[in-house]
MARBA-104165 format. One record per residue: x, y, z of N, C-alpha, C in turn; residue in three letters. Coordinates in pm, whole numbers, plus 50000, padded with zeros to 5 digits. Example, Ala and Ser with C-alpha at 12.3 -4.5 7.8 and 13.67 -1.06 7.14 Angstrom:
MARBA-104165
n.c1=51319	n.c2=49431	n.c3=50780	ca.c1=51230	ca.c2=49550	ca.c3=50780	c.c1=51320	c.c2=49670	c.c3=50780	type=ALA
n.c1=51285	n.c2=49775	n.c3=50708	ca.c1=51367	ca.c2=49894	ca.c3=50714	c.c1=51290	c.c2=50003	c.c3=50787	type=SER
end
This chain:
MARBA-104165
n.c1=60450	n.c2=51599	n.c3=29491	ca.c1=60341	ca.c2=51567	ca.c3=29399	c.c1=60380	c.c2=51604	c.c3=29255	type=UNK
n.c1=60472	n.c2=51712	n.c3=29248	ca.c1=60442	ca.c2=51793	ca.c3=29088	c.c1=60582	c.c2=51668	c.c3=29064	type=UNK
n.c1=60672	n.c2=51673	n.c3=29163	ca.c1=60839	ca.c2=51592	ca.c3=29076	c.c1=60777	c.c2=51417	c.c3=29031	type=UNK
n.c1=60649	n.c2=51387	n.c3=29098	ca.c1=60626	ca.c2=51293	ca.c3=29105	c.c1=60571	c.c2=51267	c.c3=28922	type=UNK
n.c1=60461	n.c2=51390	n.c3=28945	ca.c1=60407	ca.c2=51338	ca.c3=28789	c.c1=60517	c.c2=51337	c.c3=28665	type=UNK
n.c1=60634	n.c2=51493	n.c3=28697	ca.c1=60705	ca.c2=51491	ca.c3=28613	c.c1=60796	c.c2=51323	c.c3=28575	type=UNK
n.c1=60833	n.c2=51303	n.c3=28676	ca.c1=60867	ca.c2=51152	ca.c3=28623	c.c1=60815	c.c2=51039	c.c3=28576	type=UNK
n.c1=60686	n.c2=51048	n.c3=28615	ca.c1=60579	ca.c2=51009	ca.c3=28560	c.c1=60619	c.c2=51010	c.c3=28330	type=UNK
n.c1=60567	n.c2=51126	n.c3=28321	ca.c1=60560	ca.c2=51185	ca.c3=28209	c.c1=60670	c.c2=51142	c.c3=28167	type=UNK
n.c1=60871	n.c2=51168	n.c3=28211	ca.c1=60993	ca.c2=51129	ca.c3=28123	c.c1=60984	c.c2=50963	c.c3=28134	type=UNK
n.c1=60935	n.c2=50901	n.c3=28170	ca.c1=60925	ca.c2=50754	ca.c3=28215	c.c1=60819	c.c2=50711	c.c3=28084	type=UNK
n.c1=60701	n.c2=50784	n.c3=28050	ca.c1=60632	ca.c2=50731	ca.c3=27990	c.c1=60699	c.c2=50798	c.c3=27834	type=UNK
n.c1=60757	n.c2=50886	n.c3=27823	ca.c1=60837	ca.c2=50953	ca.c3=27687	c.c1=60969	c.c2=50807	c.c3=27668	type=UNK
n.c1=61015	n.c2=50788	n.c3=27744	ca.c1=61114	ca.c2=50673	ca.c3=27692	c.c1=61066	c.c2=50558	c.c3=27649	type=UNK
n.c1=60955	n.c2=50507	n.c3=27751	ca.c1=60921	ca.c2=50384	ca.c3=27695	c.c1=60846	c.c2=50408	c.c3=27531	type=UNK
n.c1=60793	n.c2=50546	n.c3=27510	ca.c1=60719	ca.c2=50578	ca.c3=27351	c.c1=60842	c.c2=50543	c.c3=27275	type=UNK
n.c1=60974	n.c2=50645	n.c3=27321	ca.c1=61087	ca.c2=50581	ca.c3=27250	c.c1=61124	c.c2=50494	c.c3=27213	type=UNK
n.c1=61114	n.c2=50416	n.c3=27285	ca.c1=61122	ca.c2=50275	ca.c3=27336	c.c1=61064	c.c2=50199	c.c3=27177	type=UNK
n.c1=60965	n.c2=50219	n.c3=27246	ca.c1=60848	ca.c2=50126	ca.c3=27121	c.c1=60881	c.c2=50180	c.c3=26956	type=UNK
n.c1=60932	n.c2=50323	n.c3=26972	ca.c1=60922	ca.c2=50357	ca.c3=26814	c.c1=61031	c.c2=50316	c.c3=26765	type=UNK
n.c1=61128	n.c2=50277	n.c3=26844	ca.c1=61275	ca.c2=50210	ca.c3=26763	c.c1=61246	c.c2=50073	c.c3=26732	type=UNK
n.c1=61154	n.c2=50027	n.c3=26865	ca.c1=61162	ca.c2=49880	ca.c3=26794	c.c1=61106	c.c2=49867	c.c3=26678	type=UNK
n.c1=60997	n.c2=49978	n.c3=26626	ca.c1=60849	ca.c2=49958	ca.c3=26506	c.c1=61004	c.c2=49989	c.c3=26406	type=UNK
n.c1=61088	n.c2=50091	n.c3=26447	ca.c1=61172	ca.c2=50110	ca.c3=26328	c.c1=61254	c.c2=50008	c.c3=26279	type=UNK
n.c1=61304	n.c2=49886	n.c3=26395	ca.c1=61406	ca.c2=49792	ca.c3=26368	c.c1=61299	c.c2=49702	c.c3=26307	type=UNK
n.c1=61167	n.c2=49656	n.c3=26324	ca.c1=61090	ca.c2=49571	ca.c3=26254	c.c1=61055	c.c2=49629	c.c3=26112	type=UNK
n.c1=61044	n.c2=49769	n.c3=26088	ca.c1=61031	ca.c2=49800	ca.c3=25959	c.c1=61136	c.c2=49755	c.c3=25872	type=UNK
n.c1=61239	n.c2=49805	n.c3=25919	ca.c1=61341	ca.c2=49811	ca.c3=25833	c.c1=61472	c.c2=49675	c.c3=25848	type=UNK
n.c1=61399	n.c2=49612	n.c3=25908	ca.c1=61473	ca.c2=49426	ca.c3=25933	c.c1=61498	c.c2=49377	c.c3=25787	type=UNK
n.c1=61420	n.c2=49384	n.c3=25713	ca.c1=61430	ca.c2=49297	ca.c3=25543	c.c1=61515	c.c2=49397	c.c3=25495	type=UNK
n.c1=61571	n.c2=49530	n.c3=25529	ca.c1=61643	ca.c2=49602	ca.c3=25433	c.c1=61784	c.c2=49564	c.c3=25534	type=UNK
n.c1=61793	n.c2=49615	n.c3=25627	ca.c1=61935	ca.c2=49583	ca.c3=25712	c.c1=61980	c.c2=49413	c.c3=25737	type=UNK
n.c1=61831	n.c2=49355	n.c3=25818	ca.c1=61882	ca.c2=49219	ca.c3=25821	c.c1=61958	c.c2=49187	c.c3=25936	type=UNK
n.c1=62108	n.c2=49184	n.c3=25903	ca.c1=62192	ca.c2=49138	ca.c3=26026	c.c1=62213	c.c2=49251	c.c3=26107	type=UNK
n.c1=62213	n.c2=49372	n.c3=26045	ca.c1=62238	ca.c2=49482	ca.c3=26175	c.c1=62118	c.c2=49538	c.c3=26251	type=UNK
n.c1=62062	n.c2=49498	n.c3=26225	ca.c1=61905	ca.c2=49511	ca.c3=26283	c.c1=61912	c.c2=49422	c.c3=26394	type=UNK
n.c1=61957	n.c2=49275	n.c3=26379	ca.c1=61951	ca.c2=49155	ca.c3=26470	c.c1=62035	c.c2=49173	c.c3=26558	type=UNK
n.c1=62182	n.c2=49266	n.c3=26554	ca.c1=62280	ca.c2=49316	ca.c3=26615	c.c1=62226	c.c2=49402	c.c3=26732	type=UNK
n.c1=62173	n.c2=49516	n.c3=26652	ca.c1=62120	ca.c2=49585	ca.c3=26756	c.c1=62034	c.c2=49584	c.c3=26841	type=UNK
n.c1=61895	n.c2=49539	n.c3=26829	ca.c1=61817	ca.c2=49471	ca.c3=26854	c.c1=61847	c.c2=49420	c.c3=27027	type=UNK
n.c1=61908	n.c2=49354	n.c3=27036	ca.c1=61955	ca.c2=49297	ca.c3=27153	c.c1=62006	c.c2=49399	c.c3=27244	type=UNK
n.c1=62081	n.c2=49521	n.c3=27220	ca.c1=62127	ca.c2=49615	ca.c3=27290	c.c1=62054	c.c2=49710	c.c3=27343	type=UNK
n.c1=61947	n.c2=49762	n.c3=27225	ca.c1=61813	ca.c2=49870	ca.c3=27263	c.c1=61740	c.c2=49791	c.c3=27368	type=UNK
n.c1=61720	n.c2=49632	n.c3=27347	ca.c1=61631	ca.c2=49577	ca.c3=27461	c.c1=61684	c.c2=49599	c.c3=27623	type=UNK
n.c1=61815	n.c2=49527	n.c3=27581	ca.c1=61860	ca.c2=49532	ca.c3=27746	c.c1=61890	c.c2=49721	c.c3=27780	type=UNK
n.c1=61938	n.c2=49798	n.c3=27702	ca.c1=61944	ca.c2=49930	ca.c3=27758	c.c1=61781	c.c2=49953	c.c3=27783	type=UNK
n.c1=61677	n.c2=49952	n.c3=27767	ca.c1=61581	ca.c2=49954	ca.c3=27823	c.c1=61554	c.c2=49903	c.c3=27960	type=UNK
n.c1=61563	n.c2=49770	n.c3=27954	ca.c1=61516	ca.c2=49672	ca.c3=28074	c.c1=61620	c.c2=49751	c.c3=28171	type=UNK
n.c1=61744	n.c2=49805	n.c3=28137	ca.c1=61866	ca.c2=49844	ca.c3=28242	c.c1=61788	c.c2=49974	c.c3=28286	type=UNK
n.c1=61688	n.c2=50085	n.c3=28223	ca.c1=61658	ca.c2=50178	ca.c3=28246	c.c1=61552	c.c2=50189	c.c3=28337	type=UNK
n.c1=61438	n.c2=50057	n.c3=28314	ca.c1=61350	ca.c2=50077	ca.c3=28394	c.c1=61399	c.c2=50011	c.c3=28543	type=UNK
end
């Protein structure tokens, strides 16, 4: 029960991660531009690979 919630909890901390890189790659897209569009693609699939 307790290992259960704990994963619970690191599962829901990555995906926050998750979301705050992307708010960061959309903030800062008009200043970077192409390396934003670079990366972009890599943070997604290392996600989708995580869940």
């Amino acid at each position: 029960m307790f290992s259960q919630k704990l994963s619970a909890v690191s599962g829901q901390q990555s995906a926050v991660s998750g979301q705050r890189s992307a708010y960061f790659l959309q903030k800062h897209q008009l200043r970077y531009g192409h390396a934003a569009r670079t990366v972009a693609p890599s943070v997604a699939h290392r996600l989708i690979a995580d869940s």
